[in-house]
PDB file with one MODEL, atoms N, CA, C and O in Angstrom:
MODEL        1
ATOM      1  N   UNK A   1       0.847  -1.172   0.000  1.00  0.00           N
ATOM      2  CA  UNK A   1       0.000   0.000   0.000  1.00  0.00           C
ATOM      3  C   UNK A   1       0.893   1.236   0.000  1.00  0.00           C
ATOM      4  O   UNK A   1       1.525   1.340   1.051  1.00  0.00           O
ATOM      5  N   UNK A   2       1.115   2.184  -0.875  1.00  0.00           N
ATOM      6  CA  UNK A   2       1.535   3.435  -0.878  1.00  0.00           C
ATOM      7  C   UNK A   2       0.446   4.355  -0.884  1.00  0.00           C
ATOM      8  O   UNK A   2      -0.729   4.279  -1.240  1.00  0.00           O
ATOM      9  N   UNK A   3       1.441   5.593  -0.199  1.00  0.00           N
ATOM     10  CA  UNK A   3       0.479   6.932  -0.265  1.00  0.00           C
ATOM     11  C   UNK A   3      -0.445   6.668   1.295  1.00  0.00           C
ATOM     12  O   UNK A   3      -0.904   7.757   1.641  1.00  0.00           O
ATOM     13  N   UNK A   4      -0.735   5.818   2.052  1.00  0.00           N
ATOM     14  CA  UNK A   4      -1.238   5.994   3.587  1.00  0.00           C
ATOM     15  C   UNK A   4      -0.527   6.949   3.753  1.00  0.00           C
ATOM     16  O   UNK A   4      -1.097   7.981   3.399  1.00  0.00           O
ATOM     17  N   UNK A   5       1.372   7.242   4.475  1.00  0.00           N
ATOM     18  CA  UNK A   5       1.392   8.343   4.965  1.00  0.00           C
ATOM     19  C   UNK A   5       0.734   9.797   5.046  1.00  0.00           C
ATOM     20  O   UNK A   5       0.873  10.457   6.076  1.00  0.00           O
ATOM     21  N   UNK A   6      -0.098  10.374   3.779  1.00  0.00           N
ATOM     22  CA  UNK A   6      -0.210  11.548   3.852  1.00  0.00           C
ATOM     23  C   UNK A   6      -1.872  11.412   4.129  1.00  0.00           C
ATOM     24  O   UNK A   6      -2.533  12.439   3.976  1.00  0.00           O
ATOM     25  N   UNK A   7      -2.560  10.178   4.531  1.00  0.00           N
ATOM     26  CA  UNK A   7      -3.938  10.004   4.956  1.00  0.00           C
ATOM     27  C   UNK A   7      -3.861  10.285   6.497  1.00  0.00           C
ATOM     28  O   UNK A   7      -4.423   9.461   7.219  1.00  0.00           O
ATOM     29  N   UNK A   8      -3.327  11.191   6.998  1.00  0.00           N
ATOM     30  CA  UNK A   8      -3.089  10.868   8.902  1.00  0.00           C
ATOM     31  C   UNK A   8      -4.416  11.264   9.295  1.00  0.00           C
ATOM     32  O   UNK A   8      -4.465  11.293  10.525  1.00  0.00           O
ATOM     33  N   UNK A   9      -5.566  11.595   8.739  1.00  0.00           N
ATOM     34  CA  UNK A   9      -6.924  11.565   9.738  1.00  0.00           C
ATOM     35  C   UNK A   9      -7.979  10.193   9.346  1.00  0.00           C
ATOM     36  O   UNK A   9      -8.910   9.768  10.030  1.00  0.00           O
ATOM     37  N   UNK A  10      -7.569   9.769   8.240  1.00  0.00           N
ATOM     38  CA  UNK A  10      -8.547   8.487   7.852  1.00  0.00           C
ATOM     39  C   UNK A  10      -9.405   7.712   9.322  1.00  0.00           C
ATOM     40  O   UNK A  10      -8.828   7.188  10.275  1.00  0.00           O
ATOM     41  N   UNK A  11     -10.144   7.778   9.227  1.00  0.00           N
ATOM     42  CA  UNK A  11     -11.002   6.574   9.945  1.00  0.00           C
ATOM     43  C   UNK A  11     -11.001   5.825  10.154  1.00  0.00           C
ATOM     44  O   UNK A  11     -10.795   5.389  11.287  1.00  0.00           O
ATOM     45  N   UNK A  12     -11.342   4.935   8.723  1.00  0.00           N
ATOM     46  CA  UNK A  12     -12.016   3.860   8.275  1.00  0.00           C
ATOM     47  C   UNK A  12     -11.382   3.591   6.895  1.00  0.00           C
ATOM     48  O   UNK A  12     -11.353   4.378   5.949  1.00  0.00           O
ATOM     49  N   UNK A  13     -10.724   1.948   6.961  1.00  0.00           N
ATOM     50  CA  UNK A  13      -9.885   1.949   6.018  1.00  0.00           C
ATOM     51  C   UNK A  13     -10.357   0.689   5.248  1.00  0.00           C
ATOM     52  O   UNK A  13      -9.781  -0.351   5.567  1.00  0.00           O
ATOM     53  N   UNK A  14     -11.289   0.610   4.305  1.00  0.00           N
ATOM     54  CA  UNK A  14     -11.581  -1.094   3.603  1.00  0.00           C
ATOM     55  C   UNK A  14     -11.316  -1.606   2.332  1.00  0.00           C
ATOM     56  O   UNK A  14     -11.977  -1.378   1.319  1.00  0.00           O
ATOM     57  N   UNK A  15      -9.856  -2.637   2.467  1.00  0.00           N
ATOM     58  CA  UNK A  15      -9.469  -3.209   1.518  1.00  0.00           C
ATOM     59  C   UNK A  15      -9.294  -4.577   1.292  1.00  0.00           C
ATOM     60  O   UNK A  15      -8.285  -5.268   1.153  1.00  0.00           O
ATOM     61  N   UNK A  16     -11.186  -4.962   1.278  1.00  0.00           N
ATOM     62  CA  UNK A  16     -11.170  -6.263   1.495  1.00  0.00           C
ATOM     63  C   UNK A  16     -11.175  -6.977  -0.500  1.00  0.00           C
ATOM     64  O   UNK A  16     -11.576  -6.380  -1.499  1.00  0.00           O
ATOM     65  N   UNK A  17     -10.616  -8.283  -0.404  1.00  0.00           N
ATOM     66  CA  UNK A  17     -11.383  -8.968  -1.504  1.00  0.00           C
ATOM     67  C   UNK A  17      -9.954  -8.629  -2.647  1.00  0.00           C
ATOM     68  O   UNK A  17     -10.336  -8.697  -3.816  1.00  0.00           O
ATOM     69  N   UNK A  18      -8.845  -8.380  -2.549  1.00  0.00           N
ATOM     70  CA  UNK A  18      -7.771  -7.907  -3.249  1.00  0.00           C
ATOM     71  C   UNK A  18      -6.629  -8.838  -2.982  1.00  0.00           C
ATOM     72  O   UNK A  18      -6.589  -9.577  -1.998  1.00  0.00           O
ATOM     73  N   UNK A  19      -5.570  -8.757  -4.035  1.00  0.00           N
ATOM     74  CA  UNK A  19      -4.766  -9.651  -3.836  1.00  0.00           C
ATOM     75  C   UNK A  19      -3.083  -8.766  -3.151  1.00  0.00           C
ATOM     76  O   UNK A  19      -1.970  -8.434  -3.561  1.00  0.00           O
ATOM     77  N   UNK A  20      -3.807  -8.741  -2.061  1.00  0.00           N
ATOM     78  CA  UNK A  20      -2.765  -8.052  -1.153  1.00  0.00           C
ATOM     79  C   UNK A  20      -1.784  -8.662  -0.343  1.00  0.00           C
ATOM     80  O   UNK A  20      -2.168  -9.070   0.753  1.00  0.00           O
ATOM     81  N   UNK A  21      -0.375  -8.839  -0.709  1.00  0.00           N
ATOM     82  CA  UNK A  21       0.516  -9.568   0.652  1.00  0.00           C
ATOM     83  C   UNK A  21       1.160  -9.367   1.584  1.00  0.00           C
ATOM     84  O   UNK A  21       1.678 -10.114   2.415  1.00  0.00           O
ATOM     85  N   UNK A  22       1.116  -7.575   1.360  1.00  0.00           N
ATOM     86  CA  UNK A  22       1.628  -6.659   2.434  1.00  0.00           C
ATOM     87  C   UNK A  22       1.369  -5.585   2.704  1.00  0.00           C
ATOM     88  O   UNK A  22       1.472  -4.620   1.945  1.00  0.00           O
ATOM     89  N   UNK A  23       0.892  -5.571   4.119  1.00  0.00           N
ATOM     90  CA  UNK A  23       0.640  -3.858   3.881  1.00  0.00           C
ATOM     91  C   UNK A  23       1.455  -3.385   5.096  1.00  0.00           C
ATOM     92  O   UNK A  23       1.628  -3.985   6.157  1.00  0.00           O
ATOM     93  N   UNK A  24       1.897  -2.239   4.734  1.00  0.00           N
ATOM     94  CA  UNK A  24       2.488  -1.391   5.367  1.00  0.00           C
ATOM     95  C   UNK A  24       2.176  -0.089   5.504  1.00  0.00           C
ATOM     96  O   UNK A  24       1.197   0.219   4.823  1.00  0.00           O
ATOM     97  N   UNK A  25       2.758   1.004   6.282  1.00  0.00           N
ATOM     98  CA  UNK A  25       2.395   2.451   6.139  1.00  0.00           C
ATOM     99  C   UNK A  25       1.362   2.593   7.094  1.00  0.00           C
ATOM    100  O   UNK A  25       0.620   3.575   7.069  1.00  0.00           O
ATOM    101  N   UNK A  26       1.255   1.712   7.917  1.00  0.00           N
ATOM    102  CA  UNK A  26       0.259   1.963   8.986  1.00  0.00           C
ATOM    103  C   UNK A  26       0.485   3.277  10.289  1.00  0.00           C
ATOM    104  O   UNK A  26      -0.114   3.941  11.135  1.00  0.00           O
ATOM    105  N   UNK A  27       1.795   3.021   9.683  1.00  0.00           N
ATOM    106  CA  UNK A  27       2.386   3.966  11.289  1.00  0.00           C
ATOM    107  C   UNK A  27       1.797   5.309  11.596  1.00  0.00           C
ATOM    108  O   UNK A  27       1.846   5.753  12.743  1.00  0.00           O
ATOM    109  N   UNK A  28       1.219   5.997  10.570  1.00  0.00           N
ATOM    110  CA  UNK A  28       1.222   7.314  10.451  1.00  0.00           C
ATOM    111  C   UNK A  28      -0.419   7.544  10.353  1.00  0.00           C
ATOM    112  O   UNK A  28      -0.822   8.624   9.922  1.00  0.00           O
ATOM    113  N   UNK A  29      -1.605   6.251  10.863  1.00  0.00           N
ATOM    114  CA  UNK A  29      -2.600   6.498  10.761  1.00  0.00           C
ATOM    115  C   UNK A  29      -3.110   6.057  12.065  1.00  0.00           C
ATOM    116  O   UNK A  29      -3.936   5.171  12.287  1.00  0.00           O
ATOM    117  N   UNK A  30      -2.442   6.872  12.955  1.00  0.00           N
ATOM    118  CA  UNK A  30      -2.984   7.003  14.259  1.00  0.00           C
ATOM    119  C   UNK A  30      -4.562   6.876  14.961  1.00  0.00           C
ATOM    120  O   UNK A  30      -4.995   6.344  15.983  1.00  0.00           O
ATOM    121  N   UNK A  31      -5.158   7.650  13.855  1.00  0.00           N
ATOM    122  CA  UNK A  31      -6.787   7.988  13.938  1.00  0.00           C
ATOM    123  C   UNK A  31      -7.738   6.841  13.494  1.00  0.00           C
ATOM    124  O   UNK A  31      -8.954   6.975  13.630  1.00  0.00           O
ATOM    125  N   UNK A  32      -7.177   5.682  12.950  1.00  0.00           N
ATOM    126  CA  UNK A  32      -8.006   4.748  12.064  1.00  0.00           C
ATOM    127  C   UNK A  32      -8.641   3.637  13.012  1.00  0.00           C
ATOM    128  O   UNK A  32      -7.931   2.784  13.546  1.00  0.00           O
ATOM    129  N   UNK A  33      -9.998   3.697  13.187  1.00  0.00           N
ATOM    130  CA  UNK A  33     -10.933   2.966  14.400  1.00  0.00           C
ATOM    131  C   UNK A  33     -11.219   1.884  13.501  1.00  0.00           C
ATOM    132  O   UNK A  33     -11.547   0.902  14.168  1.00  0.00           O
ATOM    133  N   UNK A  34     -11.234   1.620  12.118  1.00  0.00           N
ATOM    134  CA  UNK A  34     -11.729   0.170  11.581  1.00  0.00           C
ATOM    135  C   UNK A  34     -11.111  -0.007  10.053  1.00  0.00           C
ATOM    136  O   UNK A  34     -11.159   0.641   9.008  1.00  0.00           O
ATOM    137  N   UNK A  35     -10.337  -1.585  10.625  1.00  0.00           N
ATOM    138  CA  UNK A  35      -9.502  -1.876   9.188  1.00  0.00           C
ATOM    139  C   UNK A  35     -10.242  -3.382   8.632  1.00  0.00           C
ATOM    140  O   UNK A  35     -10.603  -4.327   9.334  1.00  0.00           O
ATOM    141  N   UNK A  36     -10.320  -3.250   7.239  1.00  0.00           N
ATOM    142  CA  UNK A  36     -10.885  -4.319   7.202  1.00  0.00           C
ATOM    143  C   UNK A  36     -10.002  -4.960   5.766  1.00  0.00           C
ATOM    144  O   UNK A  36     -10.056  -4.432   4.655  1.00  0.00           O
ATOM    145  N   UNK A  37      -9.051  -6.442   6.168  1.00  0.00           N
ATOM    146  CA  UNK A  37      -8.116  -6.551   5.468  1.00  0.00           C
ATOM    147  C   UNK A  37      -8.914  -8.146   4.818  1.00  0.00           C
ATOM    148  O   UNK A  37      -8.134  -9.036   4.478  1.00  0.00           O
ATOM    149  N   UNK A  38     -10.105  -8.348   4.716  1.00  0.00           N
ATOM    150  CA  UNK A  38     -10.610  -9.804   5.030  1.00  0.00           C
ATOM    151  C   UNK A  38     -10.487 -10.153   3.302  1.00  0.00           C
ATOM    152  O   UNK A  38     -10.613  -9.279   2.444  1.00  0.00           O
ATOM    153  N   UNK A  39     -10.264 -11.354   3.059  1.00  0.00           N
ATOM    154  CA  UNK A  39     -10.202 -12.247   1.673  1.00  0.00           C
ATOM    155  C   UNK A  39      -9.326 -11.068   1.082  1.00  0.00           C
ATOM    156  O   UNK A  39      -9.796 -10.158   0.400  1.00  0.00           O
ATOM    157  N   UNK A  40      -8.130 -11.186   1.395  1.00  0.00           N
ATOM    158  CA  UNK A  40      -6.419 -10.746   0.591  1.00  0.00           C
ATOM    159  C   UNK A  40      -5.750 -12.177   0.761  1.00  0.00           C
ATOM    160  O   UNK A  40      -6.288 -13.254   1.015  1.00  0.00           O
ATOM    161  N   UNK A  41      -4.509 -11.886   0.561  1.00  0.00           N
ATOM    162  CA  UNK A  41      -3.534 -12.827   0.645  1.00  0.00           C
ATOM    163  C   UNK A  41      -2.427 -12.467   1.605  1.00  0.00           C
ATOM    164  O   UNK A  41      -1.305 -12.968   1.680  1.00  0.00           O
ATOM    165  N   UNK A  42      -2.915 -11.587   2.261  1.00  0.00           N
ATOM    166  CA  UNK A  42      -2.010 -10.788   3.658  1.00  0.00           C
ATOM    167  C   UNK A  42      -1.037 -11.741   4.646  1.00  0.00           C
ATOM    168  O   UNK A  42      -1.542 -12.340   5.595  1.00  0.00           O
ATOM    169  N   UNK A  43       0.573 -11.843   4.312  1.00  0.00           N
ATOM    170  CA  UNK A  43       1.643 -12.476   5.287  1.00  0.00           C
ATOM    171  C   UNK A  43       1.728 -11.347   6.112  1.00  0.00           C
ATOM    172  O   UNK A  43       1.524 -11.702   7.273  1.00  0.00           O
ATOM    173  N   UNK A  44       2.032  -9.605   5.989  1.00  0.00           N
ATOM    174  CA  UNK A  44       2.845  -9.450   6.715  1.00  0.00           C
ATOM    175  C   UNK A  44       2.092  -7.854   6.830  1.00  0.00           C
ATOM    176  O   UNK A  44       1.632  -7.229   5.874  1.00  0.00           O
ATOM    177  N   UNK A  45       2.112  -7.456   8.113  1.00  0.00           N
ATOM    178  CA  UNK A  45       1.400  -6.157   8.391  1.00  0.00           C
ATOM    179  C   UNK A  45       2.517  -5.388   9.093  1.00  0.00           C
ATOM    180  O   UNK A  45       3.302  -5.928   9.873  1.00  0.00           O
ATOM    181  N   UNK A  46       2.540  -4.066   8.762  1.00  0.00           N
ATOM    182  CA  UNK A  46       3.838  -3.365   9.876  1.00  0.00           C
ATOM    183  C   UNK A  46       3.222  -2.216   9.920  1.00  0.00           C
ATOM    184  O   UNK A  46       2.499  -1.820   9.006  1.00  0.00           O
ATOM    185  N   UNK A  47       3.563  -1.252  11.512  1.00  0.00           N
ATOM    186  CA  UNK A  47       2.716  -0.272  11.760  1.00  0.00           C
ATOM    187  C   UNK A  47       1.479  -0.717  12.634  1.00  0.00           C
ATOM    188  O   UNK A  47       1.049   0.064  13.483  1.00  0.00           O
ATOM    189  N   UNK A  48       1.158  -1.401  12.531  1.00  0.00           N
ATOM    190  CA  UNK A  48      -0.330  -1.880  13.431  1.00  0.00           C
ATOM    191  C   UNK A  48      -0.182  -1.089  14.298  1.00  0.00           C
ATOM    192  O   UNK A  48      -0.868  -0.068  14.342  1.00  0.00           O
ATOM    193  N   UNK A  49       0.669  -1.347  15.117  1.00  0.00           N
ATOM    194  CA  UNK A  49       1.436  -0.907  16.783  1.00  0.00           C
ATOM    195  C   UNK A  49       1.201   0.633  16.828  1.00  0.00           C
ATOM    196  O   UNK A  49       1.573   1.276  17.809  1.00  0.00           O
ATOM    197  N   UNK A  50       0.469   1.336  15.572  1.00  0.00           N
ATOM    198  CA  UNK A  50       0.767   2.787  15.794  1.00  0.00           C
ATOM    199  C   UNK A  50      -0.415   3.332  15.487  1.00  0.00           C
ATOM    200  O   UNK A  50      -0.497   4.478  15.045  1.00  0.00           O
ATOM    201  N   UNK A  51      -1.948   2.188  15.791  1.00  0.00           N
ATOM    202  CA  UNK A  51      -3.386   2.756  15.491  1.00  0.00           C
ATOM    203  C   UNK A  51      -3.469   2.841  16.314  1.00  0.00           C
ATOM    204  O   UNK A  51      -3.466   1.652  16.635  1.00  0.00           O
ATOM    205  N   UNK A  52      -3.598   3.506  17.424  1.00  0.00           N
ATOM    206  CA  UNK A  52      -3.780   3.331  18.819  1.00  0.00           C
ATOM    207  C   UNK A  52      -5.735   3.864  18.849  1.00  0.00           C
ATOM    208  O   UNK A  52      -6.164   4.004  19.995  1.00  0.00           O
ATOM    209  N   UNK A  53      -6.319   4.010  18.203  1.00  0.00           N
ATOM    210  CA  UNK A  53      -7.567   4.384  18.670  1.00  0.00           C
ATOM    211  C   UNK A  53      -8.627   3.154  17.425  1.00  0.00           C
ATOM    212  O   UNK A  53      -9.852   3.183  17.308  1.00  0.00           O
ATOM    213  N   UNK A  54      -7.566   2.112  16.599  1.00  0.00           N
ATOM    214  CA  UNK A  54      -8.556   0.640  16.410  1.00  0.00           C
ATOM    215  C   UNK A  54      -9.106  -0.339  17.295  1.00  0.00           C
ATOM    216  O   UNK A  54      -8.577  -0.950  18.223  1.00  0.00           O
ATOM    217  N   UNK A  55     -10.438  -0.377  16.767  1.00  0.00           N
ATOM    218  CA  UNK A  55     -11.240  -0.963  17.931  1.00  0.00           C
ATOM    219  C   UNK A  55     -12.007  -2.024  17.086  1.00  0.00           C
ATOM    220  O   UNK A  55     -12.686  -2.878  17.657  1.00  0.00           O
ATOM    221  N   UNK A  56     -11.866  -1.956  15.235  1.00  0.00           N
ATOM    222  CA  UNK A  56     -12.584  -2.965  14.608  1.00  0.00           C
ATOM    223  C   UNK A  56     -11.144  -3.254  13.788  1.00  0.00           C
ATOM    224  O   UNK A  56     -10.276  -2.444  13.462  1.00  0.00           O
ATOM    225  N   UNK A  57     -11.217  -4.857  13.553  1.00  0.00           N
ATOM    226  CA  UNK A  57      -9.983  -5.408  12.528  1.00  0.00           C
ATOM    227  C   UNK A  57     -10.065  -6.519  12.476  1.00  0.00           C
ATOM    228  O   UNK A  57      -9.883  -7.375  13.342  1.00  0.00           O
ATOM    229  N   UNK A  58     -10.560  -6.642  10.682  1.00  0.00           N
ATOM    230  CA  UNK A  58     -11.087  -8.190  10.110  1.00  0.00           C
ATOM    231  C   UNK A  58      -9.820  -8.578   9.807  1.00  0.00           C
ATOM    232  O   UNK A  58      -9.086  -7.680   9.395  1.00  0.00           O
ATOM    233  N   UNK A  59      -9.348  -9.712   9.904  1.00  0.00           N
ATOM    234  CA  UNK A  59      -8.037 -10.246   8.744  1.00  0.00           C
ATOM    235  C   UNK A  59      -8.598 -11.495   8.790  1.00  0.00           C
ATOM    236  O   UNK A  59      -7.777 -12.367   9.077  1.00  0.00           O
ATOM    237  N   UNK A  60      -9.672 -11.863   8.614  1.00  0.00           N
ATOM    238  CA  UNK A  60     -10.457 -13.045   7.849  1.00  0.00           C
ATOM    239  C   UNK A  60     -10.268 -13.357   7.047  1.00  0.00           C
ATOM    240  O   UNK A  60     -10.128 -12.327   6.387  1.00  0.00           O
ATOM    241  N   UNK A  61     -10.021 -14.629   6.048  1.00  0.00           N
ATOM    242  CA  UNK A  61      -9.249 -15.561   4.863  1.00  0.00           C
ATOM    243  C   UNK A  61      -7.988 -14.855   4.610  1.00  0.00           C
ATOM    244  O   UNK A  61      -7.968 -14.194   3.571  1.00  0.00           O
ATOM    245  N   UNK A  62      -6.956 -14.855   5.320  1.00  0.00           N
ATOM    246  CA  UNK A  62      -5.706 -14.248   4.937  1.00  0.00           C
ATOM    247  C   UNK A  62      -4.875 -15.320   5.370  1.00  0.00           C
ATOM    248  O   UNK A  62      -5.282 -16.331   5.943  1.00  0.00           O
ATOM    249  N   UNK A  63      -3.362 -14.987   4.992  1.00  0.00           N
ATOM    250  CA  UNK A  63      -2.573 -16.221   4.866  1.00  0.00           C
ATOM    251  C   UNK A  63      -0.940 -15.574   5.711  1.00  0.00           C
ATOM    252  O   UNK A  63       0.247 -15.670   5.397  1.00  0.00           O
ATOM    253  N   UNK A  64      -1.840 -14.769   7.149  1.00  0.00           N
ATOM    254  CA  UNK A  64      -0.892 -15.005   8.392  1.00  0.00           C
ATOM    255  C   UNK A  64      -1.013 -15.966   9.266  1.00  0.00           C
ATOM    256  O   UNK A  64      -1.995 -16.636   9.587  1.00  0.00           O
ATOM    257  N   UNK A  65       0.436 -15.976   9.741  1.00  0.00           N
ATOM    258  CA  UNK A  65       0.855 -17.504  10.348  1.00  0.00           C
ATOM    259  C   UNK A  65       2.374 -16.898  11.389  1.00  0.00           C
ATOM    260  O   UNK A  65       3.035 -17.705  12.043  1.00  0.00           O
TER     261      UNK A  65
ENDMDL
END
């Protein structure tokens, strides 16, 4: 995922149903209360650690382990 950094008030972020295996750039979306990553192909997430106000987060049919 490019281009999150310059989203720093986003909400609500839904990128379900895509053939996604990494996302990154989370760090800088402090404000984001619901991610929804469900049916990607998602190994590897970085940044999580820096939503501090998510309270919804699908990673349903994804392929972490």
């Amino acid at each position: 995922m490019k281009g999150l950094e310059e989203c720093t008030e986003m909400r609500t972020l839904f990128i379900q149903e895509n053939i996604i295996e990494t996302i990154e750039g989370l760090d800088t979306l402090t404000q984001l209360r619901t991610l929804n990553l469900s049916d990607n192909m998602v190994k590897t997430i970085t940044g999580l650690k820096y939503c501090i106000e998510l309270d919804t987060l699908n990673l349903k049919r994804n392929r972490l382990g």
